[in-house]
N, CA, C and O atoms as a CHARMM CRD file, in Angstrom:
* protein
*
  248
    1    1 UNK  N      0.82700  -1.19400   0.00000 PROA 1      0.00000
    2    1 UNK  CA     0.00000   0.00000   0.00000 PROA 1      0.00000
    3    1 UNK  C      0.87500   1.26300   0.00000 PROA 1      0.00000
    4    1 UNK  O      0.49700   2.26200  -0.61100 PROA 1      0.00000
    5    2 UNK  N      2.03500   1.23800   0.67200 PROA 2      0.00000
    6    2 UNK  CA     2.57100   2.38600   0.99600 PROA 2      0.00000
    7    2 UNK  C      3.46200   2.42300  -0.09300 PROA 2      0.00000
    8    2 UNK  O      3.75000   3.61900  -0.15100 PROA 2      0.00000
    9    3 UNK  N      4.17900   1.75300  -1.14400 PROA 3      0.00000
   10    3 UNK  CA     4.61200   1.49900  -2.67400 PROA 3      0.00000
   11    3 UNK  C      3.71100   2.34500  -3.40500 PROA 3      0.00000
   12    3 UNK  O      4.21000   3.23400  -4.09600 PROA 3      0.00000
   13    4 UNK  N      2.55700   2.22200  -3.36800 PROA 4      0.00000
   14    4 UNK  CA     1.51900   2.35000  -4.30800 PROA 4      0.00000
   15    4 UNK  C      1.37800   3.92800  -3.77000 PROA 4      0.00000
   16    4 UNK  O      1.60900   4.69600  -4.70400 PROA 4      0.00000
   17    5 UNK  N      1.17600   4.37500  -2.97100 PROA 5      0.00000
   18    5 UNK  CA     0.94600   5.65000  -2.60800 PROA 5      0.00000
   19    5 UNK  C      1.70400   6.59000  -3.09600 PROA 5      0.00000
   20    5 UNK  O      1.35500   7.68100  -3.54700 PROA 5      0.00000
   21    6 UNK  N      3.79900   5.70100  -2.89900 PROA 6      0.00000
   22    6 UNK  CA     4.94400   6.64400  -3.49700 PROA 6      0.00000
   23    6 UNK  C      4.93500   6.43300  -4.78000 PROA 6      0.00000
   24    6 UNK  O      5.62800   7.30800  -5.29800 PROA 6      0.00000
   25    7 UNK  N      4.47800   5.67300  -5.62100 PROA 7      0.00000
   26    7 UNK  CA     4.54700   4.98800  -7.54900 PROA 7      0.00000
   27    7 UNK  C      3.73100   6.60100  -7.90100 PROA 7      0.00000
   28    7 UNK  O      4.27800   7.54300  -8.47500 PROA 7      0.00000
   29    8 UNK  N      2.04400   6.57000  -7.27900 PROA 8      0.00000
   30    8 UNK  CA     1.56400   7.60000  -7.58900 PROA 8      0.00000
   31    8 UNK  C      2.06000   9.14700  -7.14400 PROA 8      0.00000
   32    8 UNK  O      1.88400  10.00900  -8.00500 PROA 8      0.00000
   33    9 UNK  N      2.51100   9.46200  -6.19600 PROA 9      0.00000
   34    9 UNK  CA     2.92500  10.81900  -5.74300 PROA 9      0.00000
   35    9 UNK  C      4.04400  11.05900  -6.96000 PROA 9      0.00000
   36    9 UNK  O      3.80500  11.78200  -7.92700 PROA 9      0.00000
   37   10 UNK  N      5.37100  10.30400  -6.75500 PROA 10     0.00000
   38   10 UNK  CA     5.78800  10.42000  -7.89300 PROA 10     0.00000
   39   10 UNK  C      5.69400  10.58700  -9.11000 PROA 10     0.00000
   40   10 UNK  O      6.52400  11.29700  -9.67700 PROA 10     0.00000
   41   11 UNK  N      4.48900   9.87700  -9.93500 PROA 11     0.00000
   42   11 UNK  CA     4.50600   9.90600 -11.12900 PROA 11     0.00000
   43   11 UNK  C      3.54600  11.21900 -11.30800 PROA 11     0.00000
   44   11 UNK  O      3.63100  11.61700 -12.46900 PROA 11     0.00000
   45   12 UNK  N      2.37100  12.27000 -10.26200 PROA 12     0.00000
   46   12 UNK  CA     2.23100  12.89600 -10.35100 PROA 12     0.00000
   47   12 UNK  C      3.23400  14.29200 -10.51100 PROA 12     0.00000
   48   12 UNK  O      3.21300  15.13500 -11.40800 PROA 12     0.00000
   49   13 UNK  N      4.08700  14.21300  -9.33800 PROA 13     0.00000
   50   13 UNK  CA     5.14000  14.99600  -8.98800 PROA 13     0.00000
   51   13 UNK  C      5.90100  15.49700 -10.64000 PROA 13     0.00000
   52   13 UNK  O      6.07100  16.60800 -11.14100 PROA 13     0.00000
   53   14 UNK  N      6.21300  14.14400 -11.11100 PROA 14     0.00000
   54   14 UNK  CA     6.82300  13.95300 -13.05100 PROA 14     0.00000
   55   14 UNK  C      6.57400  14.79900 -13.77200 PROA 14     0.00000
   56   14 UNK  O      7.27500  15.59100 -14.40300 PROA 14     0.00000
   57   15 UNK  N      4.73900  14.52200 -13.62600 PROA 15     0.00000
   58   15 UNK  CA     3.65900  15.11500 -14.82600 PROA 15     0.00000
   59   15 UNK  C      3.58400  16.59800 -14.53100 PROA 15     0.00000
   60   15 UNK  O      3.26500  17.36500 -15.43800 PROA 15     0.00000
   61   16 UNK  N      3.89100  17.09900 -13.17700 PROA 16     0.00000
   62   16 UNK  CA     3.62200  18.65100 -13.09700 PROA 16     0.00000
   63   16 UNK  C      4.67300  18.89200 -13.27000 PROA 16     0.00000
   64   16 UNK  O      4.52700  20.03200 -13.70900 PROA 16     0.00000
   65   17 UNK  N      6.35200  18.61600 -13.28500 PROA 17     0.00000
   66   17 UNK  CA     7.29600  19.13500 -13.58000 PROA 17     0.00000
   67   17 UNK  C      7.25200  19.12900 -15.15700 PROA 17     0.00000
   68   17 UNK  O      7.60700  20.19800 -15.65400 PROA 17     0.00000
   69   18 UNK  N      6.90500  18.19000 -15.99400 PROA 18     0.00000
   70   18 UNK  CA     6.81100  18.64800 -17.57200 PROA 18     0.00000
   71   18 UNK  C      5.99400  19.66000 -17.78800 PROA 18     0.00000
   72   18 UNK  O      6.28900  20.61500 -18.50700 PROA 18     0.00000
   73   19 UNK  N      4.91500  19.52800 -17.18600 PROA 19     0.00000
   74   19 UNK  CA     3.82400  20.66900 -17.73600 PROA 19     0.00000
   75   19 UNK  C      4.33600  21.78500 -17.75000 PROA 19     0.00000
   76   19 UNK  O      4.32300  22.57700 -18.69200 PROA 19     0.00000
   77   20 UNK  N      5.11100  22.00800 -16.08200 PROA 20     0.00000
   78   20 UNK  CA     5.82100  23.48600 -15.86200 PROA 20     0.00000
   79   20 UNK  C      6.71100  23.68800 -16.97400 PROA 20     0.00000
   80   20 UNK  O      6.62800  24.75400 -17.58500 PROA 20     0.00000
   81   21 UNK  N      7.46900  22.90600 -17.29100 PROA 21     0.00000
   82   21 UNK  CA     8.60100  23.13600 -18.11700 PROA 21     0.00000
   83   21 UNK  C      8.17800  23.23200 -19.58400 PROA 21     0.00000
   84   21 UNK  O      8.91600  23.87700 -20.33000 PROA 21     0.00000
   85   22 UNK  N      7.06800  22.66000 -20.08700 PROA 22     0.00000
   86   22 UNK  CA     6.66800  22.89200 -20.95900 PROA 22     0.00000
   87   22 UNK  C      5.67000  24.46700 -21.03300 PROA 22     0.00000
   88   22 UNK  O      5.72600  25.31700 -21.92200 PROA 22     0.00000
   89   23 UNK  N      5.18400  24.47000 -20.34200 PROA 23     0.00000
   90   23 UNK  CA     4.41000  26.47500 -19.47400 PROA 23     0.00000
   91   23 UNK  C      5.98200  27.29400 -20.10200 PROA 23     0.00000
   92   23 UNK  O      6.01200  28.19000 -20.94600 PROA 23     0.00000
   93   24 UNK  N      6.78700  26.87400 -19.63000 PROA 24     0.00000
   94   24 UNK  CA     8.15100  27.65900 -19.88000 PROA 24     0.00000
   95   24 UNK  C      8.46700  28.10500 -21.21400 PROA 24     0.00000
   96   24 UNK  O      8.55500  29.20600 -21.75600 PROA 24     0.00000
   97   25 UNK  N      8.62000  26.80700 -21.60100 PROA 25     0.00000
   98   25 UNK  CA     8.97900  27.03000 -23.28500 PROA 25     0.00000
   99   25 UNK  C      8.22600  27.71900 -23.73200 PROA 25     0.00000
  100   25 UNK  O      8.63200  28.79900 -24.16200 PROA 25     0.00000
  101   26 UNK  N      6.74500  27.36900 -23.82100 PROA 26     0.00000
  102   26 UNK  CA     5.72000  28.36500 -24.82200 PROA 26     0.00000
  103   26 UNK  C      6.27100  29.50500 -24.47600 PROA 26     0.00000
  104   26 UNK  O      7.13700  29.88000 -25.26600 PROA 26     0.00000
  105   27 UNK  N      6.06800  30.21700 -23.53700 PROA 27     0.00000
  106   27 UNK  CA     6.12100  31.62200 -22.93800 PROA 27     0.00000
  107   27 UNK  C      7.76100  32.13700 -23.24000 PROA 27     0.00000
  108   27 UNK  O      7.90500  33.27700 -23.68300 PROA 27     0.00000
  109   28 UNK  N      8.64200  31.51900 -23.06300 PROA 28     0.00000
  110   28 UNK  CA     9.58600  32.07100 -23.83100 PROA 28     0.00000
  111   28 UNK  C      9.72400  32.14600 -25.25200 PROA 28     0.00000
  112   28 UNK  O     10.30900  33.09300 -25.77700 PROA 28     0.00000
  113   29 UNK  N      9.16000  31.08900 -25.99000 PROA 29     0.00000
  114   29 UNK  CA     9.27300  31.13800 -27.34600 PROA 29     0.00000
  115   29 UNK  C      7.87400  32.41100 -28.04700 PROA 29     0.00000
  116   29 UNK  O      7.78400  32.93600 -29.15700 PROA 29     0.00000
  117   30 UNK  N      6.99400  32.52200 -26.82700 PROA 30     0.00000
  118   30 UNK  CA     5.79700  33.94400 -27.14300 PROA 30     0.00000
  119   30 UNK  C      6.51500  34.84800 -27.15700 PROA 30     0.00000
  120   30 UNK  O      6.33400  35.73800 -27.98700 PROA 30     0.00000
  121   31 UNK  N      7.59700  34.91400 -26.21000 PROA 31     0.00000
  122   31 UNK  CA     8.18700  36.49700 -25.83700 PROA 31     0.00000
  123   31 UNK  C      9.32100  36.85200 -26.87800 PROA 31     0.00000
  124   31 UNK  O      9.72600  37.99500 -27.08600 PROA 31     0.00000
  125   32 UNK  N      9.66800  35.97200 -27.35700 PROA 32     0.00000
  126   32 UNK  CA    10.53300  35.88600 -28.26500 PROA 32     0.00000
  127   32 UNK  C      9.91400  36.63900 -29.69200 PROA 32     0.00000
  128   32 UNK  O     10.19100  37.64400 -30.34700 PROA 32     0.00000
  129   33 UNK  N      9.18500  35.83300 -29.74300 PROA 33     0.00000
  130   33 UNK  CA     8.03000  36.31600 -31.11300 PROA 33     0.00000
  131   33 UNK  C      7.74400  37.87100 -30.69200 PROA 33     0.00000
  132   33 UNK  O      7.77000  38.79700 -31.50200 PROA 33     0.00000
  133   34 UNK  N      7.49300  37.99800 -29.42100 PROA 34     0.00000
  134   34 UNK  CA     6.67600  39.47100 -29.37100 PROA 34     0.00000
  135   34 UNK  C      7.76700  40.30500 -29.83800 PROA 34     0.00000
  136   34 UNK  O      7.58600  41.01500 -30.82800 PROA 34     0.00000
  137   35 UNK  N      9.04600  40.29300 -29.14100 PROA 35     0.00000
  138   35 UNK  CA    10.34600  40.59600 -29.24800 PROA 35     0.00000
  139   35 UNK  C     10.50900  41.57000 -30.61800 PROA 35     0.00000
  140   35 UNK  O     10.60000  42.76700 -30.89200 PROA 35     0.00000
  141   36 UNK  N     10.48500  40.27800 -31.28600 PROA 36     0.00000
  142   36 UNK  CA    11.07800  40.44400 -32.58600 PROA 36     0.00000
  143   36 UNK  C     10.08200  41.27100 -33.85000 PROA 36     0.00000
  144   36 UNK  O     10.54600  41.84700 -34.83300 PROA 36     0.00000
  145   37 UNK  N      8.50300  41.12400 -33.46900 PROA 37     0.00000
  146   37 UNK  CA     7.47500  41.92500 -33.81900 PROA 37     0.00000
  147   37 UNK  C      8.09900  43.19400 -34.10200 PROA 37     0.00000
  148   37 UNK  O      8.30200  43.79600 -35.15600 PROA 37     0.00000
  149   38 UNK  N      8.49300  43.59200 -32.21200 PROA 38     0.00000
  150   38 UNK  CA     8.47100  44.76300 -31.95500 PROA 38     0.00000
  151   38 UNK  C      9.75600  45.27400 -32.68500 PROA 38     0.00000
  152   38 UNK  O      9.71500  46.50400 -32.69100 PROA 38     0.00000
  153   39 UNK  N     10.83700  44.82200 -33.27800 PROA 39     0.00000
  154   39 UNK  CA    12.20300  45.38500 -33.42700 PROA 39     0.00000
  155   39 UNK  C     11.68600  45.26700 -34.63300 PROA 39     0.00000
  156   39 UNK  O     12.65500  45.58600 -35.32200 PROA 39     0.00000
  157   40 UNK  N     10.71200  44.99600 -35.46400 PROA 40     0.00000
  158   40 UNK  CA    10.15300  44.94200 -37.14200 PROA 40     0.00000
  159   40 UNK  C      9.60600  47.17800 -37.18800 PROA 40     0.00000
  160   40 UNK  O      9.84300  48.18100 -37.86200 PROA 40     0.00000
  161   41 UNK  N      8.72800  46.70500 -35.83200 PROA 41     0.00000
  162   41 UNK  CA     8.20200  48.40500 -36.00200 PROA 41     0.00000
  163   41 UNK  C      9.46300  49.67400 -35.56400 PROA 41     0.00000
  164   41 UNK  O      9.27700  50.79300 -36.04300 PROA 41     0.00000
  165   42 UNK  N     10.79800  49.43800 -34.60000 PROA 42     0.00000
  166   42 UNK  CA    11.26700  49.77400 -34.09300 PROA 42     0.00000
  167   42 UNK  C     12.31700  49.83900 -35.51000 PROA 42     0.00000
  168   42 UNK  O     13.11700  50.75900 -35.33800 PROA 42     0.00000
  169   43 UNK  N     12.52700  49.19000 -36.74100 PROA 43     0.00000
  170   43 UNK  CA    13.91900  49.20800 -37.39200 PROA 43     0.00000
  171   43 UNK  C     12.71600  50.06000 -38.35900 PROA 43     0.00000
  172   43 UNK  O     13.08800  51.18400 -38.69500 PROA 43     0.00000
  173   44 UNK  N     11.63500  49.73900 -38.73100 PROA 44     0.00000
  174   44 UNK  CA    10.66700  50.78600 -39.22500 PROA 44     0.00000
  175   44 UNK  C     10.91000  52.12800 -39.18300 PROA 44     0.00000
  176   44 UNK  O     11.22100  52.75000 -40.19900 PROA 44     0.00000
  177   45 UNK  N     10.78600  52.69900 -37.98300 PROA 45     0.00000
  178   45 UNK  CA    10.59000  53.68000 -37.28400 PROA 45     0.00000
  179   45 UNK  C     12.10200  54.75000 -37.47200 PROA 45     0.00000
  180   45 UNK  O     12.05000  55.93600 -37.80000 PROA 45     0.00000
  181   46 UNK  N     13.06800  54.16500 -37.24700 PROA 46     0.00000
  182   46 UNK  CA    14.42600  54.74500 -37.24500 PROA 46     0.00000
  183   46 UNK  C     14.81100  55.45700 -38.53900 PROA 46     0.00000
  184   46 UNK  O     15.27200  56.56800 -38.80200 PROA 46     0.00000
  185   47 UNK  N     14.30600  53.99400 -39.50200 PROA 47     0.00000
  186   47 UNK  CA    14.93800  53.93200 -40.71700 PROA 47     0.00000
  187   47 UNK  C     13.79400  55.17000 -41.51400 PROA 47     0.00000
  188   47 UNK  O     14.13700  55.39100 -42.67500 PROA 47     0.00000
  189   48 UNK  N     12.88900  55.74400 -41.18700 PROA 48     0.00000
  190   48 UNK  CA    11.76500  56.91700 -41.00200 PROA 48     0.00000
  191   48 UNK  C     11.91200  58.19900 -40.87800 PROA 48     0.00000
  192   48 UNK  O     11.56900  59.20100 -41.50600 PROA 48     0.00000
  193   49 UNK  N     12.76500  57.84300 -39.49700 PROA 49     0.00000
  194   49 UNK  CA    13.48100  58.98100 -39.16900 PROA 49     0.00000
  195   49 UNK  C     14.75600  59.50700 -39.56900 PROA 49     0.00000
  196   49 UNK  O     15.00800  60.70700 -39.45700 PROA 49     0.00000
  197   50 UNK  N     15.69500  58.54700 -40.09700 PROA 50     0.00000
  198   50 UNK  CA    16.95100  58.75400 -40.85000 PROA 50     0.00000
  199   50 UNK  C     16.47400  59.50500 -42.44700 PROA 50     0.00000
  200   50 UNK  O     17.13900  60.29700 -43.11500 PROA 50     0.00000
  201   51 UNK  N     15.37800  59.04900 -42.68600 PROA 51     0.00000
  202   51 UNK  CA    14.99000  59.37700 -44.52800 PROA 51     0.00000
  203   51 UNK  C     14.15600  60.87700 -44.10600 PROA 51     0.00000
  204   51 UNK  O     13.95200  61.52700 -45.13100 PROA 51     0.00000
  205   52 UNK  N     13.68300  61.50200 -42.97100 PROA 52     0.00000
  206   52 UNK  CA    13.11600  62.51200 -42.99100 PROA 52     0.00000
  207   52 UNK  C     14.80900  63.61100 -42.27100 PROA 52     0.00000
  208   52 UNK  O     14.74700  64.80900 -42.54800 PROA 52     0.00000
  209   53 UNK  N     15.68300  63.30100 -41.72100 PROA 53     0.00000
  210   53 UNK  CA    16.63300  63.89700 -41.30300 PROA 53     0.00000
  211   53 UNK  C     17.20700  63.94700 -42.76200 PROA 53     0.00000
  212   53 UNK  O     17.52600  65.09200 -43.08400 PROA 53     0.00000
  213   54 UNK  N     17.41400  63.02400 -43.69800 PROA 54     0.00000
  214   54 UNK  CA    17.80400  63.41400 -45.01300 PROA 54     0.00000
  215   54 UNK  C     17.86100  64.07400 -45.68600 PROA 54     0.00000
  216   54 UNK  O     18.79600  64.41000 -46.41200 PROA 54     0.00000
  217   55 UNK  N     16.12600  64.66500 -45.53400 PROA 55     0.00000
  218   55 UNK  CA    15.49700  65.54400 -46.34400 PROA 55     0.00000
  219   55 UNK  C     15.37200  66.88600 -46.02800 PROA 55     0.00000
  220   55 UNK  O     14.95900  67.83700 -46.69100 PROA 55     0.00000
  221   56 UNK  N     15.93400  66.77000 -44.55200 PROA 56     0.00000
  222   56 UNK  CA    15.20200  68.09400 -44.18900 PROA 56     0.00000
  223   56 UNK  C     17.10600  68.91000 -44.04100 PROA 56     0.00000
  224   56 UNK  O     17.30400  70.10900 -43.84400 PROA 56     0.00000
  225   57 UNK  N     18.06300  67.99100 -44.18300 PROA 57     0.00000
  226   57 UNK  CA    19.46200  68.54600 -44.65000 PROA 57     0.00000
  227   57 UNK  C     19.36000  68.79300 -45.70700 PROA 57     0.00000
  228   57 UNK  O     19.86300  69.88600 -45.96900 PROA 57     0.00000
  229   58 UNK  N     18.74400  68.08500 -46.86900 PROA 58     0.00000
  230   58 UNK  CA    18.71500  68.68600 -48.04400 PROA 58     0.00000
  231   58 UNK  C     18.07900  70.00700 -48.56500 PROA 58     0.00000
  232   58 UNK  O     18.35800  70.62600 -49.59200 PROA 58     0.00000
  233   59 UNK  N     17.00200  70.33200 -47.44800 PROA 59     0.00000
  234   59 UNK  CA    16.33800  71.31200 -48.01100 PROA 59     0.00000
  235   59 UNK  C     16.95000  72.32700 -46.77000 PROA 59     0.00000
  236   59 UNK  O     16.56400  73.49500 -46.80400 PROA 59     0.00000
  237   60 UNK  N     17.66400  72.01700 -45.93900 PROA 60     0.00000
  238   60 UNK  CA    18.95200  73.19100 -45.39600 PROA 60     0.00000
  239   60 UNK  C     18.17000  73.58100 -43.94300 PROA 60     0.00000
  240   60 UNK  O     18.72900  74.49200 -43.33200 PROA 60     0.00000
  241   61 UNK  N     17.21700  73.14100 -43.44000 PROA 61     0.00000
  242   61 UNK  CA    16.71500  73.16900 -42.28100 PROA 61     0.00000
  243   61 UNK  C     17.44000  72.79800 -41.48400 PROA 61     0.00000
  244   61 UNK  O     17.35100  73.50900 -40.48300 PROA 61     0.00000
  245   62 UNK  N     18.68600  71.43800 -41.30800 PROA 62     0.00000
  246   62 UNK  CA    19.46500  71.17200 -40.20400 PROA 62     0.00000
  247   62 UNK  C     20.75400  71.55000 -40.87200 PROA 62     0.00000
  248   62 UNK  O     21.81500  71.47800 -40.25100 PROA 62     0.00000
């Protein structure tokens, strides 16, 4: 009886350490994605601002 009690605690104990670890991965591999979203609008944005600083040397404002 007391086998049977530790077979199950254990093999529960198993199943919540994958789950966690698997909880992990997604959420790093989400943040990752969000990450990289954001450095799409952020290399956007620069490269925006470099082509309007361009223009505005050309037309003798800076």
């Amino acid at each position: 009886m007391r086998m049977d009690i530790t077979l199950v605690f254990t093999v529960a104990l198993a199943a919540a350490f994958i789950v966690v670890v698997l909880a992990l991965v997604v959420i790093i591999k989400y943040q990752r994605w969000r990450i990289g979203d954001q450095n799409v609008f952020i290399e956007r944005f620069i490269r925006q601002n470099e082509e309007q600083r361009q223009k505005m040397r050309k037309a003798g404002i800076l």
